[in-house]
N, C-alpha and C positions, 0 to 999 in steps of 0.2 A: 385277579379281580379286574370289570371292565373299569376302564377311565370312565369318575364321571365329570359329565359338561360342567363347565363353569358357568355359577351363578348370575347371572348382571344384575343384583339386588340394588345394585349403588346409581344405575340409569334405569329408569322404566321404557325401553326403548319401546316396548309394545306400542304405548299410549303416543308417544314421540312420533313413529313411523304410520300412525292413521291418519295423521295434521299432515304429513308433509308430499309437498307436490309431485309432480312427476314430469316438471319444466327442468331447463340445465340449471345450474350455480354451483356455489361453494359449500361447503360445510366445514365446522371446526370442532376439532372436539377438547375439550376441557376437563380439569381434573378435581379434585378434590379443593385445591388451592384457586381455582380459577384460571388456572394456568393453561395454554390450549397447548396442547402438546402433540397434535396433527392435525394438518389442512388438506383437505383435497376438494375435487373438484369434479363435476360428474356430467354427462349428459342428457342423465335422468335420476334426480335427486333419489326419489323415491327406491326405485333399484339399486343405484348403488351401495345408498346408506344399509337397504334392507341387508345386503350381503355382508356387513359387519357381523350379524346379530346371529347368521345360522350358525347355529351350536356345530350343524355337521361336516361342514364344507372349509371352515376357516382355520389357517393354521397356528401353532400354537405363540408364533410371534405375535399374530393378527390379535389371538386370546389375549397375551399378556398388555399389547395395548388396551383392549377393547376393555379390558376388567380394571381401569385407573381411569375410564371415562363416569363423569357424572353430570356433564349438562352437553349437550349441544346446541352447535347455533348453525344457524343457512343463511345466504342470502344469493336470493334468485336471478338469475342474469337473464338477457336475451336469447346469445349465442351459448356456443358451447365456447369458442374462442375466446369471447369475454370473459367465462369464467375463468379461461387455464392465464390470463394476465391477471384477475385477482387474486390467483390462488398465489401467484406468483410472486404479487407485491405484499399477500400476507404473509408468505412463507418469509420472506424477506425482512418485513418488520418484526415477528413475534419469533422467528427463529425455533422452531417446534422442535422437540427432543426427538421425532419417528419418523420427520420429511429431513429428503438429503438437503444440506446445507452447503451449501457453495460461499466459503471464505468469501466475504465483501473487500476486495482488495482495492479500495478508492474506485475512481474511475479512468478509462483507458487514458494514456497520454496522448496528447498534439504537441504540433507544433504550430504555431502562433505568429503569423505573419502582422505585426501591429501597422496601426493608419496616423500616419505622422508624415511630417516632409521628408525626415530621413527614416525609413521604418524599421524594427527590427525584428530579428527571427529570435524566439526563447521557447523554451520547454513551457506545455501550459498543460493543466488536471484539473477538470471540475467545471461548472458550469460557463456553457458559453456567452460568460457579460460581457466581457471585454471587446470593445470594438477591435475588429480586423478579420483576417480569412484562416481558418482554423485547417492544417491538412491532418489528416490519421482519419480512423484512430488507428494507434500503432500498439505490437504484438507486446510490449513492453518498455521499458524504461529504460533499458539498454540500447531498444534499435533508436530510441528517438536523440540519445546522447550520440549515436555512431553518427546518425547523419546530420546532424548536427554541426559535427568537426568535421566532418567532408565538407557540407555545405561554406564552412568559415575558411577551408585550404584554399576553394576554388572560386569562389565570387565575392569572401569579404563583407561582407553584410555583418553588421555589428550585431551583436548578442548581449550586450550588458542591460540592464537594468533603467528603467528612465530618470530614477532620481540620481544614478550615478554619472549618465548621458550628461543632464543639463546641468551636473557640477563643474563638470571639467575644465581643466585651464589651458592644459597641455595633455597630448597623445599619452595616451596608456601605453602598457606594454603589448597590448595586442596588436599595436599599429607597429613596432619595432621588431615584432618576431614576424608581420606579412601578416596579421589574420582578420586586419581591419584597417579601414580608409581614414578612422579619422576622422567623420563627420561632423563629429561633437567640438572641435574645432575648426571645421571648413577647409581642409586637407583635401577635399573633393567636392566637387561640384554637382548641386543636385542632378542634373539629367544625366550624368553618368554613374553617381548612384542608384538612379530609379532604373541604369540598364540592370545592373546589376543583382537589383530585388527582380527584374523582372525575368533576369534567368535564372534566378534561385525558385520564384515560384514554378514559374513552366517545368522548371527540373522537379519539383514537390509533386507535380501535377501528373508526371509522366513522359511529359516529352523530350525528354534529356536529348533525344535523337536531333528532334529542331531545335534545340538549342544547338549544340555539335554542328551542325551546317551552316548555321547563321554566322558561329563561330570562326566555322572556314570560311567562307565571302569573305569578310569582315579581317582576315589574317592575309587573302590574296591581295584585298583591294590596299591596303597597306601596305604589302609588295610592292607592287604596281608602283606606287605614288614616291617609294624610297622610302619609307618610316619602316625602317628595318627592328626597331627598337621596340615601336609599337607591336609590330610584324612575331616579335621575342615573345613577347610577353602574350601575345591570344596565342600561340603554337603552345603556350607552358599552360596555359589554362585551357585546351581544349584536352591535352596531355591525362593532364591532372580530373578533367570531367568525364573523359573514360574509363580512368581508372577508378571513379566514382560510380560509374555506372556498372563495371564490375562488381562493384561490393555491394551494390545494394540488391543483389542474386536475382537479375531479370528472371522471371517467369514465363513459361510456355503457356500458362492457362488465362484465355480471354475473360475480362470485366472482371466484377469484385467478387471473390470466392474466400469460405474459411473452409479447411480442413479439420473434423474433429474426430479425434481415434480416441479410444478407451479401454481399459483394462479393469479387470474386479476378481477381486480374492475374498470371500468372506467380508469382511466391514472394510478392507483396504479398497480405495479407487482411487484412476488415475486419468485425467484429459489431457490430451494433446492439441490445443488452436492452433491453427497455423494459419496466418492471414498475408491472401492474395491480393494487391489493391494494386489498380491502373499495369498490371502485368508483372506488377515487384512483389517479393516478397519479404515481409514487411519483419519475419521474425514470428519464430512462437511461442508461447507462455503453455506452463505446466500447472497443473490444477491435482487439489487433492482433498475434494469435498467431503467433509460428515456424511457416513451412507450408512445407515440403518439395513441390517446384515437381509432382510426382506425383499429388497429389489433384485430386479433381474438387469442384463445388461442393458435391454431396449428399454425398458420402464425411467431407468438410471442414466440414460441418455436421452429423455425427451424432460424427463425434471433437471439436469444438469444444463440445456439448449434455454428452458420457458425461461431460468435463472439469470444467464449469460447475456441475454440480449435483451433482460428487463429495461436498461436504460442504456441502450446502446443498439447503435442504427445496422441491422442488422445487412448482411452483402445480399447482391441477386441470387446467389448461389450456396447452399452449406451442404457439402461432402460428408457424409458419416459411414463409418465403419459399420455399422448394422443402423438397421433401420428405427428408429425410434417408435415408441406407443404413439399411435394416435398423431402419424406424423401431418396428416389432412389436417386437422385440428391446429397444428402447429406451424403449420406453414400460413394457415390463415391468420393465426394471431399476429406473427413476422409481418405479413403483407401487409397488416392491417398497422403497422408500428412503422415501416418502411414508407407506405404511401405506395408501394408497388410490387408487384410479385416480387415472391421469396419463393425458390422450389429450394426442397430437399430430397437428395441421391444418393442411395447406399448401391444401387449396380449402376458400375460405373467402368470405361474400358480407356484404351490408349492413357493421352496424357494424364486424363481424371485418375486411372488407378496407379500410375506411378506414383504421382505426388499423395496417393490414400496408401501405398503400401508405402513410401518413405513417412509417414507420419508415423504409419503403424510400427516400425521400426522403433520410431524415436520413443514411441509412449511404454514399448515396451521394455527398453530399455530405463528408462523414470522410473516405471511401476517395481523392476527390480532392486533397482540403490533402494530407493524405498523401504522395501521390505525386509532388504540386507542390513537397512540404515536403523530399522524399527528393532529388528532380532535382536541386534547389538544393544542397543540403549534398552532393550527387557533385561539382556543378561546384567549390562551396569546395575539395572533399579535390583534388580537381585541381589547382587553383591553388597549393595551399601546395605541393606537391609541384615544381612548376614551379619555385615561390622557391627553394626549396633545394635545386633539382637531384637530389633523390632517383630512384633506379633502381629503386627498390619501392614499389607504394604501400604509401601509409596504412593500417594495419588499426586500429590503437590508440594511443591519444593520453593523456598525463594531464597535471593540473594541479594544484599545490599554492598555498597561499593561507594566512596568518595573519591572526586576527581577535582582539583582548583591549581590556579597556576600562584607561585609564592603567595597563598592561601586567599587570592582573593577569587569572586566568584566562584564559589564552591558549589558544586551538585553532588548529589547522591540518586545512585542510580538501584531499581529494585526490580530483577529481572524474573522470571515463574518459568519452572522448569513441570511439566505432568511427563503419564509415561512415555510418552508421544517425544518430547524433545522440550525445545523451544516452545514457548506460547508467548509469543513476541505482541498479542495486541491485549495480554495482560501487564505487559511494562509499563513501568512507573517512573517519572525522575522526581526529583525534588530542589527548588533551588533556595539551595539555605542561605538565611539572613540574620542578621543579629547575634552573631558569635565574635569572637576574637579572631582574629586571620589564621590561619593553620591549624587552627583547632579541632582536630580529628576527630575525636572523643565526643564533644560535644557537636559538631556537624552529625555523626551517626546517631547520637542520641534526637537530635531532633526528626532528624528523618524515621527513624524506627517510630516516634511519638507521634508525627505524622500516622504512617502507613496503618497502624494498628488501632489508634483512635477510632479511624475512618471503620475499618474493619467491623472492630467492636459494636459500631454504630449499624452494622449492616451494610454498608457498601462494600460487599466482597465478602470471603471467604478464607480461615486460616491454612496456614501449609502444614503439612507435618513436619518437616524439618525446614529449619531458618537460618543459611549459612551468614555471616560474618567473614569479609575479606581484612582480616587483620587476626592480632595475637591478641591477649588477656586483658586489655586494656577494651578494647571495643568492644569486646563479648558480654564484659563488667557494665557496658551500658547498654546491653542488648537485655540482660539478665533485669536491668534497672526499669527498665519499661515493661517487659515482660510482669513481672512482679506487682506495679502501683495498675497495671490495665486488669491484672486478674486472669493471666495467658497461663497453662499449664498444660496443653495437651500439646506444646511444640517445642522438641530435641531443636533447642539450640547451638550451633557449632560455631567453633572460629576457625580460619583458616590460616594460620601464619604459615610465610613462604621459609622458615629455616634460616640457618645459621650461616648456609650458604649460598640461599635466594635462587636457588637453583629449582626447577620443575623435578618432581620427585621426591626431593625433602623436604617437603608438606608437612607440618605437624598441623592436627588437628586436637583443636580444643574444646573440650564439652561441658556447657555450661552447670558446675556442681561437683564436678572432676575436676581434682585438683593435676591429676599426671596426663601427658599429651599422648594420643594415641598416632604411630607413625607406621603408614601403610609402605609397602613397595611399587618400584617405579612402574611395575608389570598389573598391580592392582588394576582391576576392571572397575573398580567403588572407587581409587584414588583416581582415575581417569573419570567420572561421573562429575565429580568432586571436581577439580579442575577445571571440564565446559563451564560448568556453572558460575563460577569463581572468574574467568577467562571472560565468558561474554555480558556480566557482570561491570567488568572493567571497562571492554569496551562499549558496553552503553554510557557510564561516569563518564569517559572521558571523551567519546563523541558529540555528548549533551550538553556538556562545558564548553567543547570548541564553540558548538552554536552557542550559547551563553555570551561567551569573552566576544566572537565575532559579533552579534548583536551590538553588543554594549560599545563597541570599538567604530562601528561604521553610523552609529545614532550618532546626530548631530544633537549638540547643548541645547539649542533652541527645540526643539521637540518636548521637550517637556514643561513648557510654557502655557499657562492655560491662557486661550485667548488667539493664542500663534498657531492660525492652521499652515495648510502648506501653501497656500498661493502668496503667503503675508511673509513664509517665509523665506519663498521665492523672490519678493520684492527687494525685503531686505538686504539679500544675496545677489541681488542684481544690483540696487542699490551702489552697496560698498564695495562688491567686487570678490568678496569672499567672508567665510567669517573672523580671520583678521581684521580687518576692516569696521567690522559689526561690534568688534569687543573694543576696539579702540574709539568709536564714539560716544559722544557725549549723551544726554537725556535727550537734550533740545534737538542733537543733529539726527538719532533714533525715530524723534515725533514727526520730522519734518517728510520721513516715509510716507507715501499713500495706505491707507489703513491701519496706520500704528497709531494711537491715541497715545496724550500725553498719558496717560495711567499706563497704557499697555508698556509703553519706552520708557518707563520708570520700572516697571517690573524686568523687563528684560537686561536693563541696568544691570541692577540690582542682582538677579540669578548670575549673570555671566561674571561680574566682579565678586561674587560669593565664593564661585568655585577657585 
């Protein structure tokens, strides 16, 4: 019997596609829910839309979209370029279930040269408010930690914090282990501080080179003169600036260049950046975008590129392993987001194609852990599934977990495991309040009462199975919420570590089973069980460190309404410390520049409270 065409009863596209122009822009399509569930973008509305709609030509992917559309919308742009940056920034916001989606992983890091007498280098993400000269962007989070501590061996430029700067009484430890001058008590003198930022930036900048010459002059004429000492100390830092310039893997390829290779298997993809700036190379970042099993490689490469350099300034030059769709189109959107040409090159020879086949290397490599990494974790979901005689699989899993130190500040941590692995930007912590100190039982009952209220309410989604990192006691309060919420389609378990706390004698408990089910150490479901339960933990007990560290470095006056920070600066300058501040009187608090007798009554008051 022939196949027959699917109906589109649910869009009247006929009527749709008479009204619509045949100028560039965008289109969306929408479902039943109103939900737009693809965006694209076209050079000629009117054509490309029409090509949804032929019964004969589209395939059957294209059908099972097209047959969940019921309304569409456009909006007309000038260019074609214009449109592929809003398709971009729509794809972005609304996140459509049948365009690839490219994990939003913040934004790229700098480094952060600040504008102060004494200034300092830090790690900086996100928008550029902050006065001073921002260098990157860089390949990841890693290279900007690496140069970072080179930068702190060889020039000493302080890297703390400004409100720990202008606390200071005496030298930190970084000035006794050699990785800072001091500043913050005038251990160094500003004009040999300012050399100092200023061969840390010219080194940021590229010229490590003229730095290194300067540095020799400057090591001879000290010769010269008998300051042998001095003469020591540039020979150990120019030493040391070498060996920095080793590690930050000069490059052979001129101006700023990124390299992007890919790989695709059915719905798996994989990107390779690898970014060239001032002839360094800077490190690269691995990517593993949502891809709707429909695209082709180039297609999948020019929607992975419009994404990537949505907000982010794109180099003179991007390298690609094949050539993207409509790559004219995309280099003018680039150019038009840079302020200057942007070409893109897939035939490329000498240096160009070394550094595209060592990429192409690197991404193929990725693509297979991956896939090695994806097989395994199907065979786990298998397994568990077996244990517990489930008729569905697995699509979502959570885990809850407490972390507090002699039971104060407590978190509970609730980590979501799909088939995939980890879904680390559906984590959750919670910082529990109002219990008795070490109270375990009741810290997970509130967190579970938490998580699942919210749920219930619609903010999120239940698991199918809901571990419990403990024995019969936390399960009894997993079972206690479960119950007054009205939850019944979620295999609750608990996980006690055994009688000998050891990996492997696991008992597990099932909420309603009174006897513990106990796998062996070789179980593919006990190893499943384990991740979960493992990275669980270390969310609790990572999210408590920041917790207790917060609460430990907050100064008392901070939570004083009334007391901003310059008021608190006075005060602190003032007395000299907050000793100082807790030993005075009302009268002597008032006589502060902006502390009001009310304000220095209240600050009394809190500080002798605690």
């Amino acid at each position: 019997m022939p196949e027959v065409p699917p109906q589109f009863d649910q869009f009247d596209d006929k009527a749709f596609l008479k009204t619509l122009t045949h100028q560039p822009g965008v289109y969306r399509m929408l479902n039943s829910d109103a939900t737009i569930i693809y965006v694209g973008k076209a050079k000629n509305l009117k054509k490309r839309v029409s090509s949804y709609f032929n019964r004969s030509s589209i395939s059957p992917r294209i059908k099972q979209m097209v047959q969940q559309v019921t309304t569409m919308e456009v909006t007309v742009t000038n260019t074609e370029a214009e449109a592929l940056l809003l398709e971009n920034n729509l794809i972005k916001e609304h996140r459509p279930k049948y365009n690839i989606l490219l994990r939003d992983d913040k934004s790229y890091p700098y480094i952060l040269l600040s504008q102060q007498e004494f200034p300092s280098l830090s790690f900086y993400r996100g928008a550029k408010k902050k006065k001073g000269e921002y260098f990157g962007p860089y390949a990841s989070v890693g290279a900007v930690r690496e140069t970072l501590s080179l930068l702190q061996k060889t020039f000493k430029v302080r890297q703390c914090s400004e409100s720990y700067y202008r606390n200071r009484s005496r030298p930190c430890l970084q000035y006794q282990i050699e990785r800072c001058t001091a500043p913050c008590v005038n251990m160094v003198s500003e004009k040999i501080y300012a050399k100092d930022v200023d061969f840390a930036r010219k080194f940021l900048q590229g010229k490590s080179e003229q730095v290194i010459n300067h540095l020799v002059s400057e090591m001879e004429r000290a010769s010269e003169n008998l300051e042998f000492e001095h003469a020591a100390k540039l020979r150990d830092q120019i030493d040391a600036l070498r060996q920095v310039s080793q590690q930050q893997y000069v490059s052979d390829l001129s101006g700023d260049c990124d390299i992007i290779t890919s790989r695709m298997r059915d719905s798996l993809a994989c990107v390779q950046v690898f970014q060239v700036r001032n002839k360094m190379n800077l490190g690269n970042k691995c990517f593993f975008p949502k891809t709707p099993a429909h695209y082709n490689e180039q297609e999948f490469l020019s929607a992975f590129i419009g994404q990537y350099y949505l907000h982010r300034r794109p180099p003179e030059e991007i390298i690609t392993a094949h050539e993207p769709t409509e790559s004219d189109v995309l280099a003018e959107m680039l150019s038009n987001q840079r302020g200057a040409k942007v070409k893109i090159t897939s035939s490329v020879r000498g240096k160009r194609a070394r550094w595209l086949e060592f990429a192409s290397k690197n991404v193929v490599t990725a693509f297979e852990s991956r896939l090695a990494s994806q097989a395994g974790m199907e065979q786990r979901f298998t397994a568990l599934e077996s244990i517990f005689k489930l008729k569905n699989p697995i699509r979502r899993m959570e885990c809850f977990d407490i972390s507090h130190t002699s039971g104060e500040l407590a978190v509970a941590s609730c980590v979501v495991f799909n088939r995939e692995g980890p879904n680390k930007g559906e984590y959750r912590k919670f910082n529990i309040e109002d219990i008795t100190p070490g109270d375990d039982y009741a810290a997970m009952l509130q967190a579970l009462t938490r998580r699942y209220t919210r749920i219930k309410k619609g903010e999120g989604r239940l698991p199918d199975i809901l571990f419990i990192d403990g024995g019969k006691g936390q399960l009894t309060q997993a079972g206690q919420v479960m119950q007054e919420l009205q939850i019944e389609d979620v295999l609750v378990v608990g996980v006690a570590k055994g009688v000998e706390r050891r990996p492997g004698m696991e008992q597990l408990f099932i909420l309603g089973d009174k006897q513990p089910i106990h796998l062996g150490a070789d179980s593919l479901a006990l190893h499943l069980i384990q991740q979960i339960r493992d990275e669980a933990h270390r969310f609790a007990i990572t999210s408590h460190r920041k917790r207790r560290n917060r609460s430990r470095t907050m100064s008392p006056l901070e939570g004083i309404a009334g007391l901003g920070p310059k008021r608190r600066q006075s005060l602190l300058k003032h007395f000299g410390g907050m000793r100082g501040i807790e030993r005075a009187s009302e009268q002597e608090l008032a006589k502060v520049t902006g502390i009001s007798k009310q304000l220095a009554q209240s600050i009394h008051e809190i500080l002798h409270s605690h």
